[in-house]
C-alpha positions in Angstrom: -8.9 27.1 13.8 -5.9 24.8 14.1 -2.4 26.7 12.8 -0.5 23.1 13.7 -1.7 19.4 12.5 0.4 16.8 13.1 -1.0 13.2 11.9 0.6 9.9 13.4 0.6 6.8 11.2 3.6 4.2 11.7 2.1 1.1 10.6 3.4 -0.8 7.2 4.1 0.6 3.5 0.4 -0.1 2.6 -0.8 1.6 5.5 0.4 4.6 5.0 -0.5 5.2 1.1 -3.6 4.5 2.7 -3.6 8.0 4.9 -2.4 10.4 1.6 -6.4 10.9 0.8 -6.5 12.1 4.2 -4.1 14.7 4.3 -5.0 15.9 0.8 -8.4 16.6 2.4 -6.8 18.2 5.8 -5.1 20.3 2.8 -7.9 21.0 1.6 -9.8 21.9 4.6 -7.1 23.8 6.6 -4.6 25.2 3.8 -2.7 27.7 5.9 -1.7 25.0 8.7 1.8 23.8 9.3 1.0 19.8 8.5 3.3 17.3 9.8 3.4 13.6 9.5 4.5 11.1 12.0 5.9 8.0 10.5 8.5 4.7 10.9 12.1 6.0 9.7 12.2 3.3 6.6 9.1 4.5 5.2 10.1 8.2 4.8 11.0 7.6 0.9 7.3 7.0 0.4 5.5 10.5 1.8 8.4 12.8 2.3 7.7 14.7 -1.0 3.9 14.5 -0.2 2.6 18.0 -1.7 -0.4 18.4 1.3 2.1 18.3 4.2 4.8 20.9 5.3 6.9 18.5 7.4 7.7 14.6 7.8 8.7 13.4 10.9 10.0 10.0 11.8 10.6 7.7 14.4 13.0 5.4 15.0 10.8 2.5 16.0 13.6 -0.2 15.9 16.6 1.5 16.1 16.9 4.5 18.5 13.6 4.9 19.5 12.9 1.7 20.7 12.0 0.5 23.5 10.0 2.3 26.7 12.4 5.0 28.0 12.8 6.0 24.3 9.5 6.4 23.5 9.2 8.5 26.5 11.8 11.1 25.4 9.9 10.9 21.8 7.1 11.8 23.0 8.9 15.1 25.5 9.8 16.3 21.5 6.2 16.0 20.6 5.1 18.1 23.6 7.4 20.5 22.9 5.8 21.2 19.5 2.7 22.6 21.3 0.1 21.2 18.4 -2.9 22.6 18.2 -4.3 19.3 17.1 -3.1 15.4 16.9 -4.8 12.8 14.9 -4.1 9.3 15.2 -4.8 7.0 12.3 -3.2 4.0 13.9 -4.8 2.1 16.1 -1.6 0.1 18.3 0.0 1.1 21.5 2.5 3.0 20.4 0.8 5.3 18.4 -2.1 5.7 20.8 0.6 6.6 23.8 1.9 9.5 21.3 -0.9 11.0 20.5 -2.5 10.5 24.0 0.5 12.1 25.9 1.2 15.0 23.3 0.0 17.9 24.9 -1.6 18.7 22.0 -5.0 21.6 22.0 -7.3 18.4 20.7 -6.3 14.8 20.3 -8.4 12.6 17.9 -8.4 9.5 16.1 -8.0 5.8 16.9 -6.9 4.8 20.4 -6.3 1.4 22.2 -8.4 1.0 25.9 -6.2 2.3 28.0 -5.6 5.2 26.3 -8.7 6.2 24.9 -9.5 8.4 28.3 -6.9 11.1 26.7 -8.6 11.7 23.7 -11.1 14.0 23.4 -12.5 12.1 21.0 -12.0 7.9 19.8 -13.6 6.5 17.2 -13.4 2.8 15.7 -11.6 1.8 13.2 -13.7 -0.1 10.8 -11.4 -1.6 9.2 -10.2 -3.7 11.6 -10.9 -7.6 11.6 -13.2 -7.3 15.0 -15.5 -4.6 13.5 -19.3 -5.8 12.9 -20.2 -7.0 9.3 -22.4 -3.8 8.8 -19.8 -1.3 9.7 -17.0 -2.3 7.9 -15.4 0.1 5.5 -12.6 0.8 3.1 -9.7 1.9 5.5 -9.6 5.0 3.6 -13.0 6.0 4.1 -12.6 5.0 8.0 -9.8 7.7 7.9 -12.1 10.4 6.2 -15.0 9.6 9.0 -12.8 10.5 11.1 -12.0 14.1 9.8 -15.5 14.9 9.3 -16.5 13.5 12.7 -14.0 14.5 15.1 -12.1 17.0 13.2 -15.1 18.5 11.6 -13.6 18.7 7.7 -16.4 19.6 5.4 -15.4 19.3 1.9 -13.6 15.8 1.5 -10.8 15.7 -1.5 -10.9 12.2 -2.4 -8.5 11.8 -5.4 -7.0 8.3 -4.3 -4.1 7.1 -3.7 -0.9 9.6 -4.1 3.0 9.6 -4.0 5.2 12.2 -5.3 9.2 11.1 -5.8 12.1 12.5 -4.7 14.4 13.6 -7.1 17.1 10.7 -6.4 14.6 8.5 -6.3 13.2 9.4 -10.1 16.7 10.0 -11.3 17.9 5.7 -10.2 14.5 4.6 -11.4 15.1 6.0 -14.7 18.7 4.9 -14.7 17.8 1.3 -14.4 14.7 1.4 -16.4 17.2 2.5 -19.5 19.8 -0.1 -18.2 18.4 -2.9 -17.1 15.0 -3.1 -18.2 14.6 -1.3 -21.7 18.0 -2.2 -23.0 17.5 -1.3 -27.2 14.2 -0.4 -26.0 11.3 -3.0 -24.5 9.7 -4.4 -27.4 6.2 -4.6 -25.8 4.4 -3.8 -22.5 6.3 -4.3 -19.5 4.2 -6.0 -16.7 5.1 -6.1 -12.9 5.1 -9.1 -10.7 5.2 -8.9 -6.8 4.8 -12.4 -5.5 6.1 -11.5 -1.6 3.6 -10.4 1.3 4.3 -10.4 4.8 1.6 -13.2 5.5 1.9 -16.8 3.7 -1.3 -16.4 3.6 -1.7 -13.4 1.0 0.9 -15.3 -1.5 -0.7 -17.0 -4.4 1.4 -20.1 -5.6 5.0 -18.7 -7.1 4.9 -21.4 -9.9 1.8 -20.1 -11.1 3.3 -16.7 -11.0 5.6 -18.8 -13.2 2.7 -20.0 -15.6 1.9 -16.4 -15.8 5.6 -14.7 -17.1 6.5 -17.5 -19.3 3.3 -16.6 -21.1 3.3 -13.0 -21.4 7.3 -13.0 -22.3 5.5 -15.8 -24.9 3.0 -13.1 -26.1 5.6 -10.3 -26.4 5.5 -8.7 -22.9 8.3 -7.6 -20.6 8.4 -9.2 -17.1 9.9 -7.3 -14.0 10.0 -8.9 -10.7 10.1 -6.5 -7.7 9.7 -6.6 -3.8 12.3 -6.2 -1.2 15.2 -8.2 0.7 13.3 -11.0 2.0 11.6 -12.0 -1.2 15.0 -12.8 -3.1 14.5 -16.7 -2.1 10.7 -16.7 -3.0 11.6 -15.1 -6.2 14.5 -16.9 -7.1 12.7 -20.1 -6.8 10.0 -19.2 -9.1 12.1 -17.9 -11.8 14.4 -21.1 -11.7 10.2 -22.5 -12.5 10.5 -20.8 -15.6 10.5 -22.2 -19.2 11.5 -18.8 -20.3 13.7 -18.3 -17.5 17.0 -17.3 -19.6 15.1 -14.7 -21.6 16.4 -11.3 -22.5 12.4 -10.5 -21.5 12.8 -11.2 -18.1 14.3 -8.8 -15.5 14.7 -9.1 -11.8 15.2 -5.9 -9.6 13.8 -8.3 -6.6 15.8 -6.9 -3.5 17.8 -4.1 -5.3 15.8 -1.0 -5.1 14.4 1.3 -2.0 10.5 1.7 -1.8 10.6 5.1 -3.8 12.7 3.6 -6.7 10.2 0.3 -6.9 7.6 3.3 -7.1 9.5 5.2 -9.7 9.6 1.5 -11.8 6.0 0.9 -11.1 5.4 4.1 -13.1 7.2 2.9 -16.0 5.0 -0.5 -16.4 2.1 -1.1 -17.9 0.5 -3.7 -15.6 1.5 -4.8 -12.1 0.5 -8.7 -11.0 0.8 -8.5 -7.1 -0.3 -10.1 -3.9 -2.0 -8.1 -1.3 1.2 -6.2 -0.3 2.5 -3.3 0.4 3.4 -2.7 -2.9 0.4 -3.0 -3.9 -0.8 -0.3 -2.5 2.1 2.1 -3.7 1.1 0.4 -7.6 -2.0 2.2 -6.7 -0.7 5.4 -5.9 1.3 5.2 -8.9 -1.7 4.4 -11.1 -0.1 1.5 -12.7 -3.2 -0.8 -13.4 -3.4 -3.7 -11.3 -4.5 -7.3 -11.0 -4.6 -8.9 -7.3 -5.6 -11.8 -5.7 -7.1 -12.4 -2.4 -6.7 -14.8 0.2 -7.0 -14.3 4.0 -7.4 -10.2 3.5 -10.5 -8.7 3.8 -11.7 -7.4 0.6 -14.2 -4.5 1.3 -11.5 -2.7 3.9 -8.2 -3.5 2.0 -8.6 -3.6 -1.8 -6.5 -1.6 -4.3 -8.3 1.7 -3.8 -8.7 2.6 -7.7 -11.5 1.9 -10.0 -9.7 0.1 -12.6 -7.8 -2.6 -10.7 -9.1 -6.3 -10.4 -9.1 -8.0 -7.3 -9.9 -12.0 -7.5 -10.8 -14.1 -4.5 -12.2 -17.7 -4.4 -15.2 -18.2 -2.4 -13.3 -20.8 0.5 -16.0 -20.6 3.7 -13.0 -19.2 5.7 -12.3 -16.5 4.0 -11.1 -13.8 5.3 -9.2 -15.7 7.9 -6.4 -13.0 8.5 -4.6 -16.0 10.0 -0.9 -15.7 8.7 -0.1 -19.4 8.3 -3.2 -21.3 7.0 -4.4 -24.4 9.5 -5.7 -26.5 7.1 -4.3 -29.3 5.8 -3.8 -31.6 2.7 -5.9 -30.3 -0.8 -7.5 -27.8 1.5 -4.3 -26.0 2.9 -3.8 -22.3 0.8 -7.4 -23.3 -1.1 -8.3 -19.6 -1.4 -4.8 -18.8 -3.6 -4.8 -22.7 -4.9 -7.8 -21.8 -6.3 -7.5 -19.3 -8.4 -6.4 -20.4 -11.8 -3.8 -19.1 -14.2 -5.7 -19.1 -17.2 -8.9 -16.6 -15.1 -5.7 -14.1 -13.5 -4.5 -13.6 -17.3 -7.8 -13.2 -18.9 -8.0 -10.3 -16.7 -3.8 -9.1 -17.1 -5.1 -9.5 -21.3 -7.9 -7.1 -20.6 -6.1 -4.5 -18.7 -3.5 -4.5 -21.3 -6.1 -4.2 -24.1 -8.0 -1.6 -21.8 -4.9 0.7 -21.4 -3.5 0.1 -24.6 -0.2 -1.3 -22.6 0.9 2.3 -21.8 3.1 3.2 -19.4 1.5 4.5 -15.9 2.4 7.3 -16.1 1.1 8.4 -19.6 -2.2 7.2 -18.3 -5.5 9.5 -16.7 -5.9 9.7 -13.4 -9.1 9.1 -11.5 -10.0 12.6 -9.8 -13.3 12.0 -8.4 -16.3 9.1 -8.1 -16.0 5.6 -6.3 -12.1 4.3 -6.1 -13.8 0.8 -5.4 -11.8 -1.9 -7.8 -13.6 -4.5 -9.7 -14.1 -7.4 -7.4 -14.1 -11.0 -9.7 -15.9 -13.6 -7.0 -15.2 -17.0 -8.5 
């Protein structure tokens, strides 16, 4: 029915791992279509070797195609693609004025107001902070609902999270995994930290980060701390925290690697400890087992979409806030990370290791099928 698919998503890193079941199932469902996914420019690393599309296609957002008159000649290239069908699995202005003015046989998906009178057919994203309590979903499953109800899928190929590398990509990870991580070979498990997110809000205390790598170097781990550019500070600072902070067990890539080389280093680890992040998400896709903690996120749209991560959140009456600096002040300001021990977030690290044996990632199972739900700790 459709020979040309092209799927807009130009949100954030975790956004995006968050479409891949989507077009594994469009895949799936349509396997002689010419696929193409619309993304931001700096997040092409993470989905241009994706295996269930044909073609990835960026834009410019804040470079040269920003601002009105260049998002009007963006979206003359997308007419002249004649697709037979646009979905739109991001809800903002943007996106919903790309997909709306396409030209395209069928347009689908998620729409703001205004544009929503283009469509042929807008749904709600439930995942979204103003959706009623009853409705809410995994954003994941939102994205499936909307292939079976407006695209009409009917076989869904749910098989989580996924990211393939690109051959540069694998080539540097392994380079500085052998140079600057397993020099003379790691003696134990290496375990991940991301301590960044892009809301003050999602970042649990960096000394207690710091508790957590002085013990595990203590025990005989690894520790690697990753994230990008603007966490070099916030990392910094909590290594300086560190008993163990002159260890040859601790190694910092924080700020020195693209997206697809963090993900090719995620591979190589036996445990991640991260924030709700972006990198969280591409942990996921990686199949690195993970340990979380929540704050102002909401849990039953956002968690780590695999079965045998651990999420932790605090029962504070305001959570999930989604507010980006938290209003309150004194012993209550940050109450939902504050309050979330050290000693609970590495019982759980211990039993992951134990679980997996402290394997690398990539030597472990994946999930294929089933419920990707994680295992949600409510203190």
């Amino acid at each position: 029915m459709y020979r040309t698919i092209l799927v807009i998503n130009t949100m954030h890193i975790g956004d995006l791992m968050l479409v891949t079941p989507a077009l594994r199932t469009l895949r799936e469902n349509y396997p002689d279509a010419k696929i193409t996914l619309l993304t931001d420019k700096p997040l092409g690393d993470l989905v241009r070797c994706n295996r269930n599309i044909d073609e990835c296609l960026l834009i410019d957002k804040h470079g040269a195609d920003q601002g009105l008159l260049a998002l009007v000649r963006f979206i003359r290239r997308i007419r002249r693609r004649h697709f037979d069908l646009v979905i739109n699995l991001h809800r903002n202005e943007r996106a919903s004025a790309i997909a709306a003015f396409s030209g395209a046989r069928r347009i689908v998906g998620y729409a703001q107001p205004f544009f929503r009178r283009f469509f042929d057919q807008a749904l709600p994203n439930n995942a979204m902070a103003d959706t009623p309590p009853d409705r809410v979903k995994h954003q994941v499953l939102c994205h499936l609902d909307v292939l079976r109800e407006a695209v009409g899928v009917t076989c869904i190929d749910d098989r989580g999270l996924e990211m393939w590398l690109p051959a540069d990509a694998e080539a540097e990870a392994d380079r500085l995994w052998r140079e600057r991580v397993a020099r003379g070979g790691a003696a134990g498990p290496v375990v991940a930290f991301n301590i960044g997110a892009s809301w003050a809000t999602k970042r649990w205390p960096a000394d207690y980060f710091a508790a957590c790598a002085d013990q595990l170097i203590r025990e005989g781990c690894d520790v690697l701390f990753l994230g990008g550019p603007t966490d070099v500070a916030l990392v910094a600072a909590c290594t300086a925290a560190m008993a163990e902070r002159e260890s040859p067990q601790l190694h910092v890539l924080t700020g020195e690697v693209s997206l697809a080389v963090l993900a090719g280093l995620l591979e190589r680890s036996s445990l991640f400890l991260t924030t709700d992040s972006g990198p969280m998400h591409v942990g996921v896709a990686m199949n690195v087992p993970i340990v979380t903690m929540f704050g102002a996120s909401p849990v039953p749209t956002f968690y780590p979409y695999d079965a045998k991560d651990i999420l932790i959140k605090t029962p504070e009456p305001c959570h999930p806030c989604g507010i980006h600096d938290c209003p309150r002040q004194g012993a209550d300001h940050m109450a939902c990370m504050k309050h979330i021990p050290v000693d609970v977030v590495m019982k759980y690290v211990h039993e992951l290791l134990a679980a997996y044996g402290g394997r690398p990632a990539r030597d472990l199972p994946r999930q294929a099928e089933g419920s990707h739900a994680c295992r949600v700790i409510a203190l």
